[in-house]
Every structure is written in C-alpha cells, then in structure tokens.
C-alpha positions, 0 to 999 in steps of 0.5 A: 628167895632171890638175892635183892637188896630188899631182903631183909637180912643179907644173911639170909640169902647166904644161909643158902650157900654156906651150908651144904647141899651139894653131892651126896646131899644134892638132887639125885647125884651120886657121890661118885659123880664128883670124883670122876672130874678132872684130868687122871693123875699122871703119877700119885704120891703116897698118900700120908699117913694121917694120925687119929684125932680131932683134925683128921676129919680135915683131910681126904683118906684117898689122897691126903689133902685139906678138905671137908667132906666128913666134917660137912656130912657128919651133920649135927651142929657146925658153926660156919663163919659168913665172909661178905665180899660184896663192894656195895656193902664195903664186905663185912663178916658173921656167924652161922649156927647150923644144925644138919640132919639126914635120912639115914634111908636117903642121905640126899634129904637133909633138913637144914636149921641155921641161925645167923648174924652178921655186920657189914663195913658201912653199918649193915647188920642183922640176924635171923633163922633159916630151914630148909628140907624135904616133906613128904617122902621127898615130894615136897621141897621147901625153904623159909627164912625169918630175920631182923636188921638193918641195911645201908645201900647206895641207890643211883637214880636220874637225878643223883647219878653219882648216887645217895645213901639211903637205910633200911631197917627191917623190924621183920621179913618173912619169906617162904616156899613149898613146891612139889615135885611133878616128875623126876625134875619139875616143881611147882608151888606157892611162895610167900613175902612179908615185910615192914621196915622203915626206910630213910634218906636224909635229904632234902628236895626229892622228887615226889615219886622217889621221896614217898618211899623214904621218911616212913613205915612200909607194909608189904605181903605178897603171895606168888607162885614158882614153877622150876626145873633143875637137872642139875649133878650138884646144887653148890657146885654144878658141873652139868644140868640145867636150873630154870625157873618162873618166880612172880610175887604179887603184893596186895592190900588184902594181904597188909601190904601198904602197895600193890604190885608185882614181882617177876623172876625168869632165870635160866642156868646152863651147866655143860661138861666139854671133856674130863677137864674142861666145863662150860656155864651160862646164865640169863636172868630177867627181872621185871617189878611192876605196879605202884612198888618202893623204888627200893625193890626195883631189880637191878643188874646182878653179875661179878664186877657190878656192885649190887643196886648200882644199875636199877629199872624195871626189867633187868637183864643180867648175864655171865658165861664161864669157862672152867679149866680143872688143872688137877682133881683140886684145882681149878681155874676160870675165866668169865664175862658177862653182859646186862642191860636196865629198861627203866619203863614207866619208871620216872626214877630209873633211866636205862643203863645201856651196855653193862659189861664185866669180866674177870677170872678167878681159881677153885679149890675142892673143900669137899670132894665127896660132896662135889663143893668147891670154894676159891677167889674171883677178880672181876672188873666193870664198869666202876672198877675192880673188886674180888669176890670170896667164893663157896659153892658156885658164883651164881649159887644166890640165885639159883633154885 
C-alpha cells in the first residue's frame, strides 16, 4: 500500500490522505489531544456570532475561524476535490466520492468507502475504489483498493541519463491487507498485490535487460506479510508516537505472475513534541526489489524537492527531519531536510546516485481542530530545482501505515 510509481492509479494512494482518519477517528487519541497544541493565547477576541445555515459547519464554535471538523466527522457522503502537485506528473486534479460511517459506540472506527478519478498535466489518468476500516471488534484493520488507468513517467536509467519517457496502462491493480492486532500497538497480517498492465517506450536500441520490460502485457501476483507499530496521537497529522513497519511482497508464478521477485519495505517515523509550541519529526525509509523484477518497480528516492522515479536502484534510502514551530493554535511554520541515497546492485539498469540532498520549508493551517488535521504549502529544493508540494494531512502521510 506504499506509494510507487507502479500503482495502479495515483489516486489510489492519495484516497488514503484525503479522507479523514485523524483525531477522534485516529488510533486511541482523544479529541482533547489536538487542541491542547500550540502556544496559550495571550488575549482572545470575541468569538462571532455565527448565523445558522449551510456554512456554519465551516467554522469552529469556540473560536470563529475556517475549519472543518464538523463537516469531515458528520460522516455520510463528502465529494473532496484530489489536487496533485507532484513535479513528475506535471500536477493535475480529481475528484473523490466519499462515504464515511461510524460507530456510534466507537467514534474511532469508521469505515471509509471512495471512489475517485483524476488526470494529471502530462496525460496520467485513471479511477477506481477504495475502503478501508475495522472488523472484528476493532481487531482487525484493513484496507483494499481497485483501479484502472493510465501512467506517463520519466525513468533515468545508466544509459538515458537525462531520462526517457515510458507509459503505463493498467487494465487492473488489486491491492489489499488485513492485520491484527497483538496488543495496544502491534499488527501483523498478510497482504496481497495483483496487476496487468502494458508498458511502452517507443524507442529504439535498448539494452536487452531494460527493452523486455516494454513492448508487452505484464502479469504480477504477489502475496507478503506486514508486521507494524504505531504509537502515533494522529494518523494524518502526528504530533507524537512512533510508525514502524516491515512490509515484503513476493511475486510468484504460482500466483499468475509473469516474474518472480521480491519486494521489501522497512519504514521508520518518529514523532516528538519539544514544548507546547515546538515538535520535532524523523523519517527513514529503505526499500529494496530483488529477483527477476520490471525495472518499473524499482524503488526510488522518495522526499520533498525530489521528483518521484528520478533516482532508482535496488535498495533505496530516503530520509527527512522536520522541525515544526506552532505560531499560534492555527498556524504553523516548518522547515525540513532530507538525505537519500540509491545502490543499484546487481542491477545493470540503475547506477548509484550518490548523496541525494533536499530541503525547504513550508506553513500549516488547522482545517480541522477536533480532528487534529492540518493542511498548508511546502516549498522545497533538490538536486534539479524547486517545486512546491499542496499538503492535507502530514507530508509523510503516503507512506506511513
């Protein structure tokens, strides 16, 4: 369920961040947890009278300003509008259906149902469903996606460093997982991955190992296993806690796939609260493909100011710290790093990239107070320029659990 440039439709992994999870929907967080943040208000202005109607659920009854808290938690049907800002992509736009329901026993588990579509800039398109929630008297949690489309990417392997344009159309992807829980913080269970799509780069004098993946119908069905921890206070935007997880996917022939090989996630997301005002955040990710697998699933550095698939290899290592200053119980300001580096291996596709370095800054503004969410802008630079980021929910939120 990670973010890749092989799933099937973008969509898909944004699904995951648009629609709410956060505070009072999140883990074990109570509500109160998201409004103690921040620095005390030296003096408070009187709070306006807001006049009944359809857009007062836009605006906080304690302190008058924009946010969505009531409109994301009334469940029901929400349409979310999907703004992509990804630079590989050239950005683009959609549209989300959502359909929210709650306990009324256990307002923290809410079954989420969405179908979306969206289009990017350079021609990516597609659609599909989406759900998520919890079975079993909460001791189950899973998650399972089903789309169709089509995706442009620019791939820079050793011999077309300044990159070559290759399209993949996905006639199905079908992901899926289920985990229980083993205490308060520990899930484990299987997950499942299966594709066909087609794959084209029209051009001509490929190597041999990079031109069999293009020009033809590929078939992959894998099966794997995760084992997670997540001690996080919020799922969209964490102010503390801990996200870890071991994620490996093994694609066989047994299972209709056209390859065998192996897929290995070990992500790490470390969330600390310094003072009322000020939070700190890390991330480590590796990802490592291994076996006879497409050159288009081959991991690649993942962080602010790196466009997605420009440094490939078989394992990867993407990395980010963030610093967060709460200015006020609305607004935010950060400022971020990050370091990730590729080994191509075995690979006679991919060459090592050496240091990839990034950084920027960025603001948050609390959309949704009760629910702990924050949405704002990042501005980041690396190695091949700068680009901005639109934000809902936690930068890292694609990846994490």
């Amino acid at each position: 369920m990670r973010k890749r440039p092989t799933v099937p439709i973008v969509a898909l992994a944004l699904l995951a961040v648009i629609c709410p999870s956060g505070g009072a929907f999140a883990q074990d967080q109570p509500p109160a947890t998201a409004q103690a943040e921040g620095p005390p208000a030296t003096s408070e202005a009187p709070v306006p009278e807001l006049e009944e109607g359809f857009f007062r659920q836009f605006f906080d009854e304690e302190d008058g300003k924009l946010d969505f808290s009531k409109f994301l938690a009334k469940g029901g049907f929400i349409p979310i509008p999907i703004i992509i800002s990804e630079p590989a992509v050239d950005g683009g736009f959609g549209v989300a259906a959502a359909f929210l329901s709650a306990d009324p026993d256990d307002p923290r588990n809410v079954t989420r149902r969405v179908a979306a579509a969206f289009k990017t800039g350079n021609g990516s398109h597609g659609y599909g469903y989406f759900q998520s929630g919890q079975a079993f008297d909460r001791r189950v949690i899973y998650r399972g996606g089903i789309g169709r489309g089509k995706i442009n990417l620019t791939a820079y392997p050793r011999f077309a460093p300044d990159g070559i344009e290759y399209t993949n159309t996905y006639k199905y992807g079908v992901i899926g997982t289920a985990r229980w829980r083993f205490g308060e913080h520990f899930s484990a269970g299987p997950l499942i991955d299966f594709r066909k799509f087609d794959s084209r780069l029209d051009i001509a004098g490929l190597p041999p190992e990079y031109a069999d993946d293009f020009g033809r119908t590929l078939k992959t069905g894998a099966v794997g296993l995760g084992l997670h921890y997540d001690s996080r206070d919020n799922t969209q935007t964490p102010t503390s806690g801990v996200n870890a997880f071991l994620d490996s996917k093994f694609d066989l022939d047994e299972l209709g796939s056209d390859r065998n090989f192996e897929i290995y996630d070990a992500d790490l997301y470390v969330f600390h609260r310094l003072s009322p005002a000020w939070r700190l955040a890390a991330k480590a990710e590796v990802d490592a493909a291994r076996g006879n697998y497409p050159s288009v699933f081959a991991p690649y550095v993942d962080q602010r100011g790196v466009d997605a698939v420009r440094y490939q290899g078989e394992t990867v290592l993407s990395s980010e710290v963030e610093a967060t200053w709460r200015v006020s119980p609305r607004w935010s300001l950060l400022a971020f790093a990050g370091y990730g580096t590729t080994d191509s291996g075995d690979s006679r596709v991919f060459d090592d990239s050496g240091a990839v370095l990034s950084g920027g800054a960025g603001f948050r503004y609390r959309i949704a107070r009760k629910l702990g969410l924050d949405a704002g802008l990042d501005l980041a630079v690396g190695p091949d320029g700068t680009t901005f980021y639109i934000q809902f929910g936690h930068a890292w939120a694609l990846g994490m659990d």
